[in-house]
C-alpha positions in Angstrom: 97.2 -12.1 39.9 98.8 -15.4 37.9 98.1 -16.2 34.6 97.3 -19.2 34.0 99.9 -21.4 31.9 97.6 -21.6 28.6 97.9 -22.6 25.4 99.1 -18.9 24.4 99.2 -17.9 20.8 101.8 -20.4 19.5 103.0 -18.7 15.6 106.1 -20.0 13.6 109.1 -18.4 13.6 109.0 -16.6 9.9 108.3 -13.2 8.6 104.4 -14.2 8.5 104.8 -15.1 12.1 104.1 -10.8 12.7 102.7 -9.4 9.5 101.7 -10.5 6.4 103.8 -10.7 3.2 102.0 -8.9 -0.2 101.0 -10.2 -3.5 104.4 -8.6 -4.8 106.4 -10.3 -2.2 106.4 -6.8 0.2 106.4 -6.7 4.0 103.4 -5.3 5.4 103.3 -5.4 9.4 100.5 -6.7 11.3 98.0 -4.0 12.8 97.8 -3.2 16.6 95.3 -5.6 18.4 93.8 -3.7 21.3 94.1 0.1 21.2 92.4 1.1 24.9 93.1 4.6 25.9 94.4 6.2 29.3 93.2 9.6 30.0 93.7 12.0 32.5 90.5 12.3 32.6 89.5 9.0 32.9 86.7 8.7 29.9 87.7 6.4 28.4 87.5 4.2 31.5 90.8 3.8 32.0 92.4 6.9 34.2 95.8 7.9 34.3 96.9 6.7 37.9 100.3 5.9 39.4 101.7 2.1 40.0 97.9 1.0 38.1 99.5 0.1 34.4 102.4 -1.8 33.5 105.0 -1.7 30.3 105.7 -4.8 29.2 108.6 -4.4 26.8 112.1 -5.5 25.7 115.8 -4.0 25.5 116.3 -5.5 22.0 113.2 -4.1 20.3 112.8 -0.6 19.1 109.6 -0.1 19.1 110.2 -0.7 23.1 112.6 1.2 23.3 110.6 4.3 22.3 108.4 3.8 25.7 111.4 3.3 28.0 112.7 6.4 26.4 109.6 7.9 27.4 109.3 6.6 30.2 112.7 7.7 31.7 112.9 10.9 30.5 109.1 12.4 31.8 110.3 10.5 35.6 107.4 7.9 35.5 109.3 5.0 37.0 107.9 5.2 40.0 104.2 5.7 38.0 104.2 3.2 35.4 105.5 -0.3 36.2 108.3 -2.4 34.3 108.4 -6.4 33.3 111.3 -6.9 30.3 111.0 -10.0 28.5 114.3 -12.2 27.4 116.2 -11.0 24.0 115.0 -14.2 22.7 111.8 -15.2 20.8 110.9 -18.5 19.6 107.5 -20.1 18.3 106.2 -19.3 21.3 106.6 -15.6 21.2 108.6 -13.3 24.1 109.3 -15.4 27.2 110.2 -13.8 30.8 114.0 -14.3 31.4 115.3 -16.7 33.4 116.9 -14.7 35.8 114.0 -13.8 37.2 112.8 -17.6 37.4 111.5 -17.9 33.8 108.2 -15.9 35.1 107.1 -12.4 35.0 107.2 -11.1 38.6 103.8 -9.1 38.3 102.1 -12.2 36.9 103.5 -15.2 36.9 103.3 -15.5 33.4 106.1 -17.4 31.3 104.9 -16.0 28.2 103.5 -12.8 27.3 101.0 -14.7 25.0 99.5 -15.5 28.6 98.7 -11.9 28.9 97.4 -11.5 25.1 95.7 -14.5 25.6 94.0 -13.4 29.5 92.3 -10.7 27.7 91.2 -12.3 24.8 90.8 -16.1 24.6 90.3 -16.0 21.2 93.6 -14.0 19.7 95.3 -15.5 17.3 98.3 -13.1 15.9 101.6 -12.1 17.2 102.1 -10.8 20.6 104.2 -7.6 20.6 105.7 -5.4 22.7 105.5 -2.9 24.1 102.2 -3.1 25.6 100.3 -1.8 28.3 98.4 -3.7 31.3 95.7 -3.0 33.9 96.9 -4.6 36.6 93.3 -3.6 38.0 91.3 -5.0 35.4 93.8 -8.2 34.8 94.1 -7.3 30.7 96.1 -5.4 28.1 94.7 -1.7 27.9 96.9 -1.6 24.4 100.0 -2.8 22.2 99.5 0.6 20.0 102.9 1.1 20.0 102.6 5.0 18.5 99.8 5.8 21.3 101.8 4.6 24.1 104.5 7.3 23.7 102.2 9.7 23.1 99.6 8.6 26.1 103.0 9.1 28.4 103.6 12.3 27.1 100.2 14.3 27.1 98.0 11.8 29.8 100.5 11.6 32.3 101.6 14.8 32.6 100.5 15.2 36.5 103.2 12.6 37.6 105.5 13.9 35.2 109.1 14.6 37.2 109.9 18.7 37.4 111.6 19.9 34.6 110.8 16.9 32.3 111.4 18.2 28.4 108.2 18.7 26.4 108.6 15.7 23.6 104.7 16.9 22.5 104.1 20.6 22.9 101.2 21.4 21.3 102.2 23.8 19.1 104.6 21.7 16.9 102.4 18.5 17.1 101.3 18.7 13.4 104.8 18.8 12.3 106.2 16.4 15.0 103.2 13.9 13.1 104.8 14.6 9.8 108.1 13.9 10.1 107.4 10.7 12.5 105.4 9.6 9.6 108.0 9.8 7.0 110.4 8.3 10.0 108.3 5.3 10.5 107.2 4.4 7.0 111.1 4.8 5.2 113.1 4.3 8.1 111.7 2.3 11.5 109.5 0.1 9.1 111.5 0.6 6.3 114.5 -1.8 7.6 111.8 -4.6 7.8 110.4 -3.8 4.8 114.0 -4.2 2.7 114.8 -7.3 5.9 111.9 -9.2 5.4 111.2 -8.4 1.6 110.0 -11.9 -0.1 111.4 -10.4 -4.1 114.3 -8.8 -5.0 112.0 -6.0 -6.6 110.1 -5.7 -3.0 113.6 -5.0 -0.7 115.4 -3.2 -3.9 112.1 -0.8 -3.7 112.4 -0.5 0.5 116.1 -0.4 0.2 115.8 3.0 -2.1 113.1 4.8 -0.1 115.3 4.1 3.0 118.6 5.2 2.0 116.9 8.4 0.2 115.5 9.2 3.4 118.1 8.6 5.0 120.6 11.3 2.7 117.1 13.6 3.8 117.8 13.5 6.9 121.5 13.7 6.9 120.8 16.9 5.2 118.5 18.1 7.6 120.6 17.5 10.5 123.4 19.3 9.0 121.5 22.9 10.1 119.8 21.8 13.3 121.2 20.1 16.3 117.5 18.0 16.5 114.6 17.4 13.9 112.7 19.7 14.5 114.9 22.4 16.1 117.3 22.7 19.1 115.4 20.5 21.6 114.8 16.8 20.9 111.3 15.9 21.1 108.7 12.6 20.1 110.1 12.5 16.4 113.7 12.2 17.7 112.6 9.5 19.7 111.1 7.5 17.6 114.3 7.9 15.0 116.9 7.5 18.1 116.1 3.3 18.2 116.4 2.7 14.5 120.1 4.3 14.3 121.0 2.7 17.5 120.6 -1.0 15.5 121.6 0.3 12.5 125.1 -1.1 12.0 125.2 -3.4 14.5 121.9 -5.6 12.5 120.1 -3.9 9.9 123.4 -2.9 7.5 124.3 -7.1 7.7 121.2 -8.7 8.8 118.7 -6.6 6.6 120.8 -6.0 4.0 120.8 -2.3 4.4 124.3 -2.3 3.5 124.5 1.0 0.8 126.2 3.3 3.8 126.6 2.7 7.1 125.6 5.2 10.2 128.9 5.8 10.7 129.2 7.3 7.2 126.4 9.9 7.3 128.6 12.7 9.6 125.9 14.8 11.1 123.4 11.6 11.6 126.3 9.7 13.3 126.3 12.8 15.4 123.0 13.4 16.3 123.1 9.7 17.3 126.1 10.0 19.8 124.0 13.6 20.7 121.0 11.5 21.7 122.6 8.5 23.4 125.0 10.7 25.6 121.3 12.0 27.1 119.9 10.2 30.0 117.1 8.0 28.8 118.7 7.2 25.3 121.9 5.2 25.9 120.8 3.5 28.9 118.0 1.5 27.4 120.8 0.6 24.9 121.6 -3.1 25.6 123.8 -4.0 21.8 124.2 -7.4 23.9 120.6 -8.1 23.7 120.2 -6.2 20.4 122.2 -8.6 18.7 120.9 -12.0 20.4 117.8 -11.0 19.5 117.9 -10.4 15.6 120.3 -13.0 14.8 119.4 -15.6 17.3 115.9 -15.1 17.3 115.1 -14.7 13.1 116.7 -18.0 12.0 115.1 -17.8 8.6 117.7 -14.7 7.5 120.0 -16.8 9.8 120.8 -20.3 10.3 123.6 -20.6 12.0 122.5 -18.1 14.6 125.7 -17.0 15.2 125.9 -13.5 16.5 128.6 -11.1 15.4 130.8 -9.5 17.5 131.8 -6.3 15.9 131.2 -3.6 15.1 133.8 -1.6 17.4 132.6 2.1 17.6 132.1 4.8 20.6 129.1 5.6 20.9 130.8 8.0 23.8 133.3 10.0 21.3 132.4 13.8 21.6 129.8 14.7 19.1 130.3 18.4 18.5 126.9 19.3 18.0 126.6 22.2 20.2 126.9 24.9 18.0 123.5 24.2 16.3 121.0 25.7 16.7 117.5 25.5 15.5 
């Protein structure tokens, strides 16, 4: 199938460009657009096959990185497909990299707006990854970006690879929920939320809750190896993407700048803990990480010069075997 080249949803490049700014000058991020489910089952009209759905995603976001993650560590290569978009967004949203002749392989596409737009003519908002598409029905099944994780883990279970961990077991999901909640709100979204803050009230009030949350969690981690216990599972994931851009964009870029990583002990740990682990540091790319943020949000900066430091290993011996759960 090709895309047609259309008109795509063309946004400018500011913080309203993927959310909405509040009354009190506070971030607030746009809402998924198309939530479609894939079940095992196949209910919901969309069943859980092998080489049917696509990831559309990018090494320089986070909230792709989560599905690669995912992806990599259940063994679904071979069952879900893969199309990365360049580091680099402009007005016209993610583009297809030009190594691969400025199109998406699958597609054709130059854009992925050509794939928001292919399902529905009429969208109008940002078009984020990661996202999922039929390749049998020629449209995006969703761009819920906590569902896709979770659709990987519990939907796709029968192509799962022998011996993949268990990042949703049933019997810790409730708690799994909680602390991913608390994750997302003062920590994934909570960098925007003090990046993209319009008042000095709105980022001082995101830069608290995220810092607090932040001396939680360094707490926690001091008497377990993983968040919930000795085996890393959906929460960790979700954390794992936010700490791997911590110093390297959101301390200078964001203005998270009260600690760094490297100066919470047992998180800088757990970090090097999770990114030694097949799956985490090899969907790690601090290259395109750092083109992205600074090259890509020229509101927060101009110059678009992209830093080279900081110099840390990521590969130094973390020590973290003697927790337990």
């Amino acid at each position: 199938m090709q895309v047609g080249p259309g008109k795509g949803a063309v946004m400018p490049a500011t913080p309203a460009s993927f959310s909405q700014i509040s009354p009190a000058g506070g971030y607030v991020r746009q809402q998924n657009a198309f939530t479609g489910q894939i079940t095992r089952d196949g209910s919901s009209g969309y069943p859980a096959e092998p080489e049917r759905y696509r990831l559309y995603a990018s090494l320089a976001c986070p909230w792709s990185q989560r599905a690669l993650i995912v992806r990599r560590l259940l063994g679904l290569e071979q069952v879900i497909g893969l199309s990365l978009t360049d580091p680099i967004r402009d007005e016209r949203g993610w583009r297809f990299p030009a190594s691969q002749g400025g199109r998406d392989p699958l597609t054709g596409a130059r854009f992925l707006a050509e794939l928001y737009q292919a399902t529905d003519p009429l969208y109008t908002g940002w078009c984020t990854v990661p996202c999922l598409w039929d390749t049998k029905t020629q449209r995006i099944v969703t761009n819920d970006i906590p569902q896709i994780t979770i659709t990987f883990e519990t939907e796709f279970t029968d192509f799962h690879r022998r011996g993949a961990p268990q990042l949703y077991p049933p019997g810790q999901r409730r708690e799994i929920d909680a602390v991913s909640t608390l994750v997302f709100h003062a920590v994934n979204n909570g960098v925007y939320k003090a990046g993209m803050a319009m008042t000095q009230a709105a980022y001082e009030e995101a830069f608290d809750v995220l810092f607090a949350t932040l001396e939680s969690l360094e707490e926690r981690l001091a008497r377990r190896r993983f968040l919930l216990g000795s085996r890393f599972c959906e929460a960790d994931v979700r954390l794992f993407p936010t700490l791997a851009r911590f110093d390297a964009v959101y301390y200078i870029h964001f203005k998270c700048n009260l600690r760094r990583l490297v100066d919470y002990p047992h998180l800088w740990g757990y970090a090097r803990d999770l990114y030694q682990r097949p799956g985490f540091g090899d969907t790690t790319d601090f290259g395109q990480i750092k083109r992205h943020y600074y090259q890509s949000q020229d509101w927060i900066n101009p110059s678009r010069i992209v830093p080279k430091g900081p110099f840390v290993s990521w590969l130094e011996p973390h020590g973290r075997e003697r927790l337990s759960g």
